[in-house]
C-alpha positions, -999 to 999 in steps of 0.1 A, spaced: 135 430 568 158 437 535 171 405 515 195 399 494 199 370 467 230 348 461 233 318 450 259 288 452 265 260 428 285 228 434 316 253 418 305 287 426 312 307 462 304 333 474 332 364 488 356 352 515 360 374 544 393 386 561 412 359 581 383 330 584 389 305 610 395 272 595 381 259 559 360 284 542 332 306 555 306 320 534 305 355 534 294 386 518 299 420 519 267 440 532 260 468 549 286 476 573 312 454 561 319 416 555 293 395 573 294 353 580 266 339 566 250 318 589 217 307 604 204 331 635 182 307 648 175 270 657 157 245 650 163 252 614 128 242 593 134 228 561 106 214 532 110 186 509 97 187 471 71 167 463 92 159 428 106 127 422 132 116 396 138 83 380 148 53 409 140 78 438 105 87 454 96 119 470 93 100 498 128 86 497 141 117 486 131 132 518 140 102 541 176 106 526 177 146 530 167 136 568 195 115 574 222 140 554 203 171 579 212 144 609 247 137 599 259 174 609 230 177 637 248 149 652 282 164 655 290 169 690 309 201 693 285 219 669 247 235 682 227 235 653 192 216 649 170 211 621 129 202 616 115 188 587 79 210 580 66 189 559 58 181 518 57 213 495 44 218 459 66 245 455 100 247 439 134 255 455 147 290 446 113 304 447 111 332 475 85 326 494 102 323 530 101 284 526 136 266 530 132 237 500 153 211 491 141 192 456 147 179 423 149 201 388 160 198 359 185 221 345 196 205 312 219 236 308 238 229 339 258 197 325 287 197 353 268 209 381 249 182 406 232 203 426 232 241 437 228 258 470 210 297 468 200 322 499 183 350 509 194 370 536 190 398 558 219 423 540 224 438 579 234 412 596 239 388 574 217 356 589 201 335 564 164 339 561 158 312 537 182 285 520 172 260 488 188 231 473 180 216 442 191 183 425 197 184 390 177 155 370 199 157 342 224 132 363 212 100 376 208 93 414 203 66 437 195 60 473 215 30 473 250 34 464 242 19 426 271 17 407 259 38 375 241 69 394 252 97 419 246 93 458 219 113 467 232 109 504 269 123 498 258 148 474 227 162 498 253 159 528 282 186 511 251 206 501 237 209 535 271 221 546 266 251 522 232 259 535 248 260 567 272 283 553 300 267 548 324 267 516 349 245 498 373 229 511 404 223 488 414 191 510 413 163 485 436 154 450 420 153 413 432 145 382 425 153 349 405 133 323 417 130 285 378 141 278 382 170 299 374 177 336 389 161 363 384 129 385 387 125 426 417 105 435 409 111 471 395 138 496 395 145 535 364 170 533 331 167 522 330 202 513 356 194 482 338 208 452 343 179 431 321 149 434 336 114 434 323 96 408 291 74 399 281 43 427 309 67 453 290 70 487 322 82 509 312 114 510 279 103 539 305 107 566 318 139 578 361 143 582 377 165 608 376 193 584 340 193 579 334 192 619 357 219 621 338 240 603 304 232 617 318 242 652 335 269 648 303 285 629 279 272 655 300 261 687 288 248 715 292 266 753 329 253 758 338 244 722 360 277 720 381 271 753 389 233 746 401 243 711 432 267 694 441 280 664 468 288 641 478 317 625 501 337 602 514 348 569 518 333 534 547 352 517 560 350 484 589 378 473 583 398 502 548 401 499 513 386 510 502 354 488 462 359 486 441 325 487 472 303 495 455 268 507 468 263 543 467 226 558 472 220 595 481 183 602 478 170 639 508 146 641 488 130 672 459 123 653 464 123 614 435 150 610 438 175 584 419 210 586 425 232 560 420 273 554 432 298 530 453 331 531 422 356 529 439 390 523 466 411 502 489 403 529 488 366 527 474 367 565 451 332 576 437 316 605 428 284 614 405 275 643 387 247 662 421 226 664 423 203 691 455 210 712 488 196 699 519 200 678 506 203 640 527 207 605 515 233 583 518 229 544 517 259 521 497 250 483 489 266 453 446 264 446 456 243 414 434 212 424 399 225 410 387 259 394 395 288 415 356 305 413 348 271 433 365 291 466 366 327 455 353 350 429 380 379 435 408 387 412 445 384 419 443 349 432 479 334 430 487 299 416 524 304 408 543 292 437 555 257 452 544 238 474 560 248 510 561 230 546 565 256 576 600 253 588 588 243 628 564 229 639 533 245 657 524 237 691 482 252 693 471 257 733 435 250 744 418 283 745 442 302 724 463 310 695 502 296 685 518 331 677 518 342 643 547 331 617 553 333 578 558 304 557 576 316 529 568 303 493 588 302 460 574 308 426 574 276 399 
């Protein structure tokens, strides 16, 4: 079985494919073409470091990574399992088949939290085996103390990468006068911008985040009791690539977000529940644009837009396509 390495910090992703349902896929392009990255197989086995850091035990470490792992086992429209196989000496990111999840240190990494890395078969594209460090440069706690990092709501939007998922761009920053920018609020977990120190909202998965689990691994019916939405971002006459696309259920209040994936501004949105949904149109302006895509000819310059009907998604299907035309700033 061939492998291929890539790696994904708490700002880094990897290639989007064409039209992605919903939020952001991971994706690569391998031998034949763009594949999903995704596990092939269930239960998934994972191994915790035997490394602690200051105020958190291996053991606690692991308990906490259990309950993250739990968190998107639990969600009902989603069939994916994971095992815990036990304690391991080794390191994550070394490749020896072993799925690890541990502390490190990575002084050099000053802004990044954690980092998610794979190796996987470059024909198909299933993961074959997923780490997850923590960096011990930051402070963490188990407990929600106010001056470290949650271990929980960090560990939780990393084990949404290893199951391949990306960001999401569903939340509002704003910048600091020392530089970098601070969470005002976010309706993903997968946002790539922690909240700050003592934070713990991030345990709790939002519609967004369950979208993107299902639609990856659905259960039997999940795909005839849902719909999407598609269409075109347009700006001038031509295709907007890596437009943020939000689909608000006026029924429920959920968000679930995607992006326009191609030169022709084209996106789809799945695992909506039925209903009439608004769609708003926004520029990737609310964290660093290699956090979602690492492809040139992104587009920033346009203004916000709202579609000009709204979109009524059948159970089972698809609304038909439309454009939602932008205008530059």
């Amino acid at each position: 079985m061939m492998r291929r390495h890539l790696a994904l910090a708490l700002c880094a992703v990897l290639a989007a494919a064409t039209p992605a349902s919903a939020y952001l896929q991971l994706s690569a392009t391998l031998a034949g073409g763009v594949k999903s990255i995704k596990w092939g197989r269930s239960p998934v086995r994972w191994f915790s470091s035997n490394a602690s850091a200051p105020g958190v035990t291996a053991a606690q470490f692991q308990q906490t990574m259990n309950t993250a792992f739990g968190t998107w086992e639990a969600v009902p429209t989603a069939d994916i399992t994971f095992q815990f196989a036990g304690f391991t000496g080794a390191p994550p990111g070394e490749d020896d088949g072993l799925s690890v999840l541990g502390f490190e240190g990575h002084g050099d990494l000053d802004r990044t939290l954690a980092a998610t890395g794979f190796s996987i078969d470059i024909i198909t594209g299933s993961i074959i085996e997923s780490d997850v460090f923590f960096n011990t440069t930051f402070d963490w706690s188990v407990s929600g103390a106010a001056n470290a990092f949650d271990l929980q709501s960090v560990a939780t939007h990393e084990i949404g990468h290893f199951l391949g998922l990306g960001h999401s761009l569903l939340g509002e920053t704003e910048m600091q006068a020392g530089g970098g920018r601070r969470v005002i609020a976010a309706a993903s977990v997968m946002f790539p911008i922690a909240f700050s120190r003592g934070v713990t909202s991030d345990r709790e998965l939002q519609p967004d985040d369950v979208a993107g689990v299902s639609v990856t691994y659905p259960v039997g019916n999940f795909a005839q009791e849902t719909g999407s939405i598609q269409g075109r971002v347009r700006l001038g006459g031509k295709g907007v690539f890596a437009a943020h696309v939000i689909a608000f259920n006026l029924r429920t209040g959920d968000l679930v977000g995607g992006f326009s994936l191609n030169a022709e501004g084209e996106f789809l949105i799945g695992g909506l529940a039925p209903g009439l949904y608004a769609v708003r149109v926004e520029p990737l302006d609310d964290a660093d644009t290699d956090s979602f895509f690492d492809e040139p000819g992104i587009d920033v310059n346009f203004k916000v837009a709202l579609s000009d009907r709204l979109v009524a998604v059948p159970a089972g299907g698809s609304a038909p396509s439309f454009d939602v035309t932008v205008q530059p700033k």
